[in-house]
Each structure stands twice: as C-alpha cells, then as structure tokens.
RONU-256441 format. One line per 2 residues: number of its first residue (from 0); for each residue x, y, z of N, C-alpha, C. Coordinates in steps of 0.001 Angstrom, whole numbers, m for minus. Atoms other than C-alpha are relative to their C-alpha. Layout:
residues N
NUM = X:Y:Z:X:Y:Z:X:Y:Z ~ ...
***
This chain:
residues 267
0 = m1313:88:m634:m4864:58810:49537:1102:334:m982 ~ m1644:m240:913:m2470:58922:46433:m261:1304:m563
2 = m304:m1593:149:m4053:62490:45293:702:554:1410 ~ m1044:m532:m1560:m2721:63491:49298:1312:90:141
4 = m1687:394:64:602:62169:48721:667:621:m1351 ~ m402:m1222:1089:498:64018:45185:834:1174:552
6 = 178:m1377:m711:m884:67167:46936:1483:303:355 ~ m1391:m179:m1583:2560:67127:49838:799:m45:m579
8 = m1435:158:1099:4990:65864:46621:298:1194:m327 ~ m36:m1014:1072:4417:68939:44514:626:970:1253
10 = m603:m1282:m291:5312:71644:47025:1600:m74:452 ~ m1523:177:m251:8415:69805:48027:1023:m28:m1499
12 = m635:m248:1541:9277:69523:43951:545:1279:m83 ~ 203:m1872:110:8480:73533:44125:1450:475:808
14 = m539:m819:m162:10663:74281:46735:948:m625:62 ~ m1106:415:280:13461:71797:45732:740:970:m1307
16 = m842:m641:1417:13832:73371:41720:m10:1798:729 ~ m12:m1611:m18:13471:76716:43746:1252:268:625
18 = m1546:m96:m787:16729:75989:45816:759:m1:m1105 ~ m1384:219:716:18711:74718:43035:747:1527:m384
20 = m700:m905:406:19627:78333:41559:676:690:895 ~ m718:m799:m1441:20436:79820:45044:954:m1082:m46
22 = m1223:682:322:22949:76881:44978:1109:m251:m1062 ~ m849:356:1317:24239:77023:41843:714:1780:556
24 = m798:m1177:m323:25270:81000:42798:699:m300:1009 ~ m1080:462:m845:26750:79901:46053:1109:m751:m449
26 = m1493:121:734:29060:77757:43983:421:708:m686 ~ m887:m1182:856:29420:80436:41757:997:763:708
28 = m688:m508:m880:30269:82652:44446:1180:m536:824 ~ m926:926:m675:32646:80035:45994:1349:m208:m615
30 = m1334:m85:808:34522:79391:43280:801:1435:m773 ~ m377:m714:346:35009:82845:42240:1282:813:1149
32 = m522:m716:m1114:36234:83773:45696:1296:m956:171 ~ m1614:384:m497:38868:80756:45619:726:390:m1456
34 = m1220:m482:252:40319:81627:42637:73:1391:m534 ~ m1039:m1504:m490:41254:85099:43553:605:m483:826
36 = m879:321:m920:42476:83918:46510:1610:m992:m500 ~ m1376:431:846:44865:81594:44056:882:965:m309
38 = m671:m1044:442:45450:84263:42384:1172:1050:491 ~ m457:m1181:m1115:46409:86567:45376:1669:m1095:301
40 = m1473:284:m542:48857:83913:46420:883:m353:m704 ~ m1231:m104:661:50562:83392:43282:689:1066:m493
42 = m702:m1787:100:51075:87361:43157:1090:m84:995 ~ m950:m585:m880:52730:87329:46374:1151:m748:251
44 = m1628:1225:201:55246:84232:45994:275:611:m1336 ~ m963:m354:627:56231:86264:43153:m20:m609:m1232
46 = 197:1011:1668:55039:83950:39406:103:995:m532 ~ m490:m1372:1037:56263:86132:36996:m572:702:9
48 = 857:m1269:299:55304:89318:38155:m971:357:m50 ~ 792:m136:115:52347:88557:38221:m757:1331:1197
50 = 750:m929:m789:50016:91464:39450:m1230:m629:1033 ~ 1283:486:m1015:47271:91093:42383:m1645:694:m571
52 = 1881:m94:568:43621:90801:41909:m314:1950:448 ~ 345:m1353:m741:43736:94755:43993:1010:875:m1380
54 = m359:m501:1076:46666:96255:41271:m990:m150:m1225 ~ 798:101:1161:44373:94997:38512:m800:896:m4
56 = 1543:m895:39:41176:96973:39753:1131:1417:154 ~ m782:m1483:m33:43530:100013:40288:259:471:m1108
58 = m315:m8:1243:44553:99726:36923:m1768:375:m875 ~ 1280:m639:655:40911:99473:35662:m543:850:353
60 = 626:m1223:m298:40027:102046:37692:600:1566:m1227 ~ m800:m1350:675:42424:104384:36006:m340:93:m1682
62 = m26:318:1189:41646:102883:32813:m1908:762:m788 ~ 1676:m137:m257:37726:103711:33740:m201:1314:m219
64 = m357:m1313:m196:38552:107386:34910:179:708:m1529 ~ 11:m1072:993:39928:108350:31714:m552:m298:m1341
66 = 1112:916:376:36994:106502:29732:1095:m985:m1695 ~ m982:691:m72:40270:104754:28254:m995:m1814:m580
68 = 782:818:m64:38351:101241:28776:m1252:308:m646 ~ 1127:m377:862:34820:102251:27649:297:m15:m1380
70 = m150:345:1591:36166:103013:24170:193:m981:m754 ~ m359:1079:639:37811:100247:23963:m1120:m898:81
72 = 1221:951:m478:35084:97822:25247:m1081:306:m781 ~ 1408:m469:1066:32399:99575:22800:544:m472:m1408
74 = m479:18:1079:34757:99145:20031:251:m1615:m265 ~ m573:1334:m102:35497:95656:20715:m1904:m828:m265
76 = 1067:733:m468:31955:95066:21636:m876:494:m1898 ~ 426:m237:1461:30874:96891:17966:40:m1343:m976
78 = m314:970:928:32788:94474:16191:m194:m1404:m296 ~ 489:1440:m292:31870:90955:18090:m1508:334:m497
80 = 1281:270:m119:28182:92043:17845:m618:176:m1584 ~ 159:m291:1146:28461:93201:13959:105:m1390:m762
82 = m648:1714:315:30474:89415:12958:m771:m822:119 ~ 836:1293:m590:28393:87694:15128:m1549:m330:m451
84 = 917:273:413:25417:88640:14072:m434:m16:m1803 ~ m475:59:1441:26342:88532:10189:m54:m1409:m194
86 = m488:1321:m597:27772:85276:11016:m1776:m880:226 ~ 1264:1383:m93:24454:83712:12386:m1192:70:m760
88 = 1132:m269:558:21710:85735:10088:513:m668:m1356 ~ 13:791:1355:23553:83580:6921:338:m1188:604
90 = m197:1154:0:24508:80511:8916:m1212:m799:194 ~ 1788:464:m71:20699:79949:9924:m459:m494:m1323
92 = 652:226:1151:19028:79903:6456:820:m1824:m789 ~ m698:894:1209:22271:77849:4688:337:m1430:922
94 = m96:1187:m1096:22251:75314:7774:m1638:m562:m16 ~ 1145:59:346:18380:74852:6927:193:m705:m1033
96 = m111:458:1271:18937:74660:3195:839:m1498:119 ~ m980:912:m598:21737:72086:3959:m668:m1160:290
98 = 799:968:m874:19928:69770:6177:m1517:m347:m848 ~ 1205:561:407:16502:69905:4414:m212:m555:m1470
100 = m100:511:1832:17497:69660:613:1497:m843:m440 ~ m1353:1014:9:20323:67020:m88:169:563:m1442
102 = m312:m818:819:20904:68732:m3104:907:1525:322 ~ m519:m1377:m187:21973:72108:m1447:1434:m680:695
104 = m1186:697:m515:23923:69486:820:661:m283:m629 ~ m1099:85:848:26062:68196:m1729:577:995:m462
106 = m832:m905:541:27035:71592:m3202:983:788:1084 ~ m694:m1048:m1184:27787:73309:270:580:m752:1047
108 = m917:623:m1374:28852:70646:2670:1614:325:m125 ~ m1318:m60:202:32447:70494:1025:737:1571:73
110 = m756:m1401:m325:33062:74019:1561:m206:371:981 ~ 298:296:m1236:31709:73965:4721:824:m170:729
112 = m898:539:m449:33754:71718:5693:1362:40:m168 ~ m1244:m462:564:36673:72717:4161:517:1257:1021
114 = m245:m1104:m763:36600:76337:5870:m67:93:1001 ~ 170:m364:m1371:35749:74893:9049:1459:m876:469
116 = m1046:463:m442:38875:73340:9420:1293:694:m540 ~ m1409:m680:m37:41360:76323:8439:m1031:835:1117
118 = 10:m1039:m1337:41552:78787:11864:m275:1036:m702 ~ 647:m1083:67:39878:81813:11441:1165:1212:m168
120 = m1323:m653:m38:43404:83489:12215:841:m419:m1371 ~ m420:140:1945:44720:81989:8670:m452:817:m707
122 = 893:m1202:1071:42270:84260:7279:911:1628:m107 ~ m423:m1454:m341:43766:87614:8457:1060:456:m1061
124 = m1095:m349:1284:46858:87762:5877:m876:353:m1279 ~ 821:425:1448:44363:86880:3059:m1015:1192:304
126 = 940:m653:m452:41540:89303:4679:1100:1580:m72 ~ m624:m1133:m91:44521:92039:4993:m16:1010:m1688
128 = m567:m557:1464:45192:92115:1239:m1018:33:m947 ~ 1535:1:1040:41661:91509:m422:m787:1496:214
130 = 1367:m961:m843:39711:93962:2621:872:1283:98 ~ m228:m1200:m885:42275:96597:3540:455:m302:1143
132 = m475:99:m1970:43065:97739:7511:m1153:360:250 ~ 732:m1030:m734:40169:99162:7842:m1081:m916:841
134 = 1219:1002:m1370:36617:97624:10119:107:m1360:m1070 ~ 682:1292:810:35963:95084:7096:926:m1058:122
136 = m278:721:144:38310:93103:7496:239:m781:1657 ~ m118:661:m1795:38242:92690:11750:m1379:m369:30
138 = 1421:292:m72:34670:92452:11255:m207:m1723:m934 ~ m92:1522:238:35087:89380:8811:639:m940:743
140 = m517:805:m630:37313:87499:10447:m801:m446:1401 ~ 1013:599:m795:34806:87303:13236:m1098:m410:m268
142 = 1471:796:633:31803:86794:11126:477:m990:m197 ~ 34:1199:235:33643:84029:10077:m75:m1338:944
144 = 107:1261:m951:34157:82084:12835:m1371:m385:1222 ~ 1714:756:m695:30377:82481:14337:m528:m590:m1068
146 = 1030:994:672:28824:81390:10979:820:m1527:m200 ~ m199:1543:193:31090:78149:10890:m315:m653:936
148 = 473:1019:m1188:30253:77114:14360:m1846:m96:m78 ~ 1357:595:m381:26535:77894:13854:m537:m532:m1342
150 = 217:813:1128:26301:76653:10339:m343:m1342:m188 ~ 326:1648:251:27065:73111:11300:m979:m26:1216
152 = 1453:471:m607:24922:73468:14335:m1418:m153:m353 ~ 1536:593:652:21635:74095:12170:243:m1051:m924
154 = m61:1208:867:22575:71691:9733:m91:m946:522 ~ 96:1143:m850:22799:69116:12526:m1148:133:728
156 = 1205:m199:m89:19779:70273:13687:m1219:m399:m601 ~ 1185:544:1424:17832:69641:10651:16:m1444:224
158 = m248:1831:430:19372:65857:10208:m659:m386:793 ~ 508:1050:m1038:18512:64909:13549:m1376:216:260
160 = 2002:m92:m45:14850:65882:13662:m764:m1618:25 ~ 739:1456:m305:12821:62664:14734:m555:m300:m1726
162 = 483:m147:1102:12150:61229:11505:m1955:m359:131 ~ 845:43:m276:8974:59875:13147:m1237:1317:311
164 = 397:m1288:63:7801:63235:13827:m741:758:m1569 ~ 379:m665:1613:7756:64452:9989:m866:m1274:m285
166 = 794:1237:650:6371:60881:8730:m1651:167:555 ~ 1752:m494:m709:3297:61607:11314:m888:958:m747
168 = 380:m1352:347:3006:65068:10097:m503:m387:m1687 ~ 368:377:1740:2516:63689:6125:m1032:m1002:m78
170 = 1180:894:95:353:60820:7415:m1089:909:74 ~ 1455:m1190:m349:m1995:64193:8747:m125:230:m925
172 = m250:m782:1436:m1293:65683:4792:758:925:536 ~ m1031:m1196:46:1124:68388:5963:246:44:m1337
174 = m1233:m229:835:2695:69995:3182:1121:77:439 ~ m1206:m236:m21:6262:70077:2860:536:1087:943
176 = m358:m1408:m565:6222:73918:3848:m210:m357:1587 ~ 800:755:m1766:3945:72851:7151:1078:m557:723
178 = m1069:1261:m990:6575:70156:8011:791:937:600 ~ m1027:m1010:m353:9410:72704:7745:m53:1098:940
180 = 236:m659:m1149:7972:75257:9818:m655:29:1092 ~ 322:758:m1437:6022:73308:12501:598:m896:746
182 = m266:1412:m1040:8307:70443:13179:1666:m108:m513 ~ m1287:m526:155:11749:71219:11554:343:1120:786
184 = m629:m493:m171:12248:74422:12489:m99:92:1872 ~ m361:164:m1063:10959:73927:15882:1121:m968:1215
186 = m1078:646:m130:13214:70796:16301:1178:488:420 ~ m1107:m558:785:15964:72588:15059:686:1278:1085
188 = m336:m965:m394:16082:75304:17619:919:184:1172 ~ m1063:m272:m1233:17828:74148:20448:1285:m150:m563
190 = m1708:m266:1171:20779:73334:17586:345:1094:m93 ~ m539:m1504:461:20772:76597:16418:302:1039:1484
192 = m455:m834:m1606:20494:78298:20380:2042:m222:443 ~ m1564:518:m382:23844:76007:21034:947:541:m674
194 = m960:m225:805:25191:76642:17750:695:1951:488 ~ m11:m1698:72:24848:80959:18104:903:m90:2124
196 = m909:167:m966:26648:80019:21536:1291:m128:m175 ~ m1371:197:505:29510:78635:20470:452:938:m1290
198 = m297:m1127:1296:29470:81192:17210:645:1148:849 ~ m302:m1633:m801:29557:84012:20030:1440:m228:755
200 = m1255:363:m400:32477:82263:21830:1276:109:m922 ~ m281:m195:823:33900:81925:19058:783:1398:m776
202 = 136:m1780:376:33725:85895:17907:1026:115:1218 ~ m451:m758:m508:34862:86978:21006:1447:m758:396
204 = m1334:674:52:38115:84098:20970:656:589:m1064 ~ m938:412:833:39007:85338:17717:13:1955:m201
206 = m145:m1445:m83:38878:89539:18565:1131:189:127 ~ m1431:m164:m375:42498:89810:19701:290:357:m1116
208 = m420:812:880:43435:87917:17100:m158:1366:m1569 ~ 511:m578:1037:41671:90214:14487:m252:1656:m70
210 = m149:m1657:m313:42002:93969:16346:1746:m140:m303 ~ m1311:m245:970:45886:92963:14680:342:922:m1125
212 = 85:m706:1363:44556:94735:11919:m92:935:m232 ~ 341:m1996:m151:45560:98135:12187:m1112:543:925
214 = 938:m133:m831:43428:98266:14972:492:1485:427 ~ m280:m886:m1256:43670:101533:17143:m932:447:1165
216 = 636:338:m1451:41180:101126:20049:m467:m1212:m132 ~ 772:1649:m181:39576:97750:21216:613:m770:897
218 = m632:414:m1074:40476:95872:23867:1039:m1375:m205 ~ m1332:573:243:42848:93508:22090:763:405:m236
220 = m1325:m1007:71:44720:96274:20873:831:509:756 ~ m374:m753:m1104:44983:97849:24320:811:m1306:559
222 = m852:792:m382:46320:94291:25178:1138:m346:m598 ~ m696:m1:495:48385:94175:22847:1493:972:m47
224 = m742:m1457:m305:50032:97803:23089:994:m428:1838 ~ m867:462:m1229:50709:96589:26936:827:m1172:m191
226 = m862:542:72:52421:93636:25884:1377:879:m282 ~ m1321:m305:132:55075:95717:24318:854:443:1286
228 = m436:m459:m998:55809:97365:27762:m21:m919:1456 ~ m311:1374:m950:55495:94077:30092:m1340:917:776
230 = 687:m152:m869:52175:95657:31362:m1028:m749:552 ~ 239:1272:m236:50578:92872:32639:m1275:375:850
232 = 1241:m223:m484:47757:94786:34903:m799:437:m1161 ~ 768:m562:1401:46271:96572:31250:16:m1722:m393
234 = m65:1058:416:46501:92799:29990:m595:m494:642 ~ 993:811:m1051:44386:91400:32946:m1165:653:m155
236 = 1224:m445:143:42015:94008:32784:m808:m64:m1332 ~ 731:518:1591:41414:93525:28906:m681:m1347:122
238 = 927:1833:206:40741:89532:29400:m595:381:942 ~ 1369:m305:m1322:38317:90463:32714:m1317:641:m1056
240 = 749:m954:719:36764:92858:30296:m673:m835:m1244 ~ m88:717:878:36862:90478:27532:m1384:m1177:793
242 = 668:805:m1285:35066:87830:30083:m975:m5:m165 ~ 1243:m842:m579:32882:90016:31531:m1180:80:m1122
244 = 944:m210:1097:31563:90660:28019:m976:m752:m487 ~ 685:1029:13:31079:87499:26869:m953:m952:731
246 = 418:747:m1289:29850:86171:29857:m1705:231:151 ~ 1377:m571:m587:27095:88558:30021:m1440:m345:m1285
248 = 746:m122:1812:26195:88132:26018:m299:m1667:146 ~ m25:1445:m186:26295:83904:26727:m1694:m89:887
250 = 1303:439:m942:23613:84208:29582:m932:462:m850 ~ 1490:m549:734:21301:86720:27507:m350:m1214:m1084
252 = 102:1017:527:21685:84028:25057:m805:m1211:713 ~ 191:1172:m1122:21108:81356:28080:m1789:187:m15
254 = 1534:m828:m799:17810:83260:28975:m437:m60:m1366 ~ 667:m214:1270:16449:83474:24964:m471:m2235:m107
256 = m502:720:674:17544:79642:24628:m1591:m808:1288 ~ 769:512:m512:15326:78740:27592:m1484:417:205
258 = 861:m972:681:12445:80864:26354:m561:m524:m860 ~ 535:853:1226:12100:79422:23252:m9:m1346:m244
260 = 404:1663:48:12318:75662:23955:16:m95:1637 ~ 672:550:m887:10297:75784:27220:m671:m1057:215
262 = m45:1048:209:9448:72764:26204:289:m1257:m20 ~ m713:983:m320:12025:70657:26491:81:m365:1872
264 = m422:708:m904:13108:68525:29101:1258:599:859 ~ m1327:m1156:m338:15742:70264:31543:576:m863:1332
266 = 301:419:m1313:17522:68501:34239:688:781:852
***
C-alpha cells in the first residue's frame, strides 16, 4: 500500500516541478507586458518627454538598419567579456589562496578590502593617466570591478566549507591536495557561480561609466553622445541593449551554475 501511494506521489511531483517554469514565464510575460503599458502611459501624460515603448523600437530600428547598434553592442560586449573574464580567471585562484592558507589571508585581505570599498569609477582619473585613452584602460576598470565582487565570493566560499566535511576527509587520510580538490573546491562552487554573477553585473554597471574614456563606439558612448542632444529614444535603446545583454550573459551563467552543482538542494 505505501509503495502505491509512492507510485501516484511521484508523477504528481513530476508534473508539479514541470509546471513551475511555464509559470514562472507567465509572470515573466505579465510583468513585462505591465510595465510597458506604464511606460506607454507615462509617455502620453507627457513625464519629461519621455518617448513611447513604439518611438524607441523605431529608433532601434534605424539604429539596426545602419548597423549603427551592432558596432556598438560588439564593442561594448568586447570589453565586458575581456574585464570580466580577466577579472574572474585571477579572482578564482587568489579567493582560493585566501580562504585556504591564512597566511596568504593576512597579506591580501587588507587590500582586498581596501579596493573593494573605493568605486570602480574613482579608478578612471588614475586609470586615465597611468593607461592612456586607449582599450586598457576601459578594459581595467571593468576587470576591476568583476574580480572584487568574485574575489570575496571564493574567499567566502572557502571559509564556509563544512568543517566536518574536511575533518572526515583526513580521518579517511586525504591529503591536503585531495581535501582541496574533492571537498573545497567542490564546496566552493556555488560561491564562485554567485560571485562571477555579481562580477558580470558588475562589468556591465560600470561600462558607461568607463566607455568615458575616449571611447568612440560602445553603447555608453552612443548614450552618452545622445545625452548632449536631449535624445532620449538613442538613450533607451542603449540601456534595452545594455539589459538585453546582460540578461542573456546572467542566464548562460544561470544554466552553467545549475550544471555544475546539480547537486544541491533547489527550491
């Protein structure tokens, strides 16, 4: 009788976690559709000028047409994906070191911590006059601000590792090495997934900010250039674009993150 009542559980489990994502897009879809519709009606009462969700796409269309957009969006997208991944292939290792040797911790926390609390945008004066105008210095300024967000995420990664976990692993004889790469670094990975999340957010918050720099294509520049002229549809379509980007680079992320700790617990 209680395998029967198993049996009848499981397919209703099945086709409960099989609804949830079709519901989670219907709210997607829901909420995307009310705010345009916000949108639409604070265009037409007139909020400063604001343009309508239909001018915008007209605008990107035109922007599309004369591949205008594309350049920029490749150029933009060059520079987040150069930073970012600079950014997380040294914050990995020294967020490791960090966390597993209290020795490395004492030399590097304080600078760490130090740099993660000046803005990434402080840098740019200092980055102007060391680097030049040229990529190196739009390209740092975004490496910097993914390896400080994913820096402290592996480092917090490491700490929190079950200490019960390793102690087990040494009662078996593990070596040291063993520990570190069977039960640290797997630990460690949904830190570092989160961290290279927020690193990428990060990157693409602090592009504007950092296509300042003698930029001449990229889609903060192009927003920028329309500020001078109050163009406010080129300025919508850059942050959509901007968005869009991130948005799409977050999920591939999303999709790696749930990949590699299939494992865990999910609710």
């Amino acid at each position: 009788m209680t395998s029967l009542t198993t049996l009848d559980k499981a397919p209703a489990a099945r086709r409960s976690s099989g609804g949830r994502p079709q519901r989670a897009v219907t709210l997607n879809l829901i909420a995307v559709a009310a705010g345009l519709a916000l949108w639409t009606l604070l265009a037409v009462v007139g909020v400063q000028a604001l343009p309508t969700p239909l001018q915008v796409a007209a605008k990107a269309g035109e922007l599309i047409a004369d591949g205008t957009l594309l350049d920029d969006a490749l150029a933009s997208l060059r520079r987040v994906l150069l930073g970012f991944l600079l950014g997380t292939l040294l914050a990995v290792p020294i967020g490791f070191l960090m966390g597993w040797y209290p020795t490395a911790r004492a030399l590097l926390e304080p600078y760490v911590q130090f740099w993660r609390t000046v803005p990434p945008l402080a840098i740019i004066p200092l980055a102007i006059v060391i680097l030049g105008i040229g990529e190196v210095p739009k390209v740092f300024v975004i490496f910097l601000a993914a390896f400080l967000s994913s820096v402290v995420a592996t480092f917090q990664g490491v700490v929190d590792v079950d200490k019960t976990l390793i102690n087990a692993a040494r009662v078996l004889g593990a070596s040291d090495r063993t520990i570190f790469l069977k039960v640290v670094v797997p630990a460690s990975t949904p830190f570092i997934l989160v961290g290279m999340r927020v690193g990428l957010g990060s990157a693409w918050g602090t592009l504007v900010a950092a296509e300042l720099i003698a930029a001449q294509e990229g889609l903060g520049f192009r927003m920028q250039q329309a500020q001078l002229y109050y163009d406010l549809s080129t300025i919508f379509v850059g942050l959509i674009a901007i968005g869009l980007l991130g948005l799409l680079m977050d999920r591939l992320l999303l999709l790696a993150e749930r990949h590699l700790t299939d494992w865990q617990e999910r609710r």
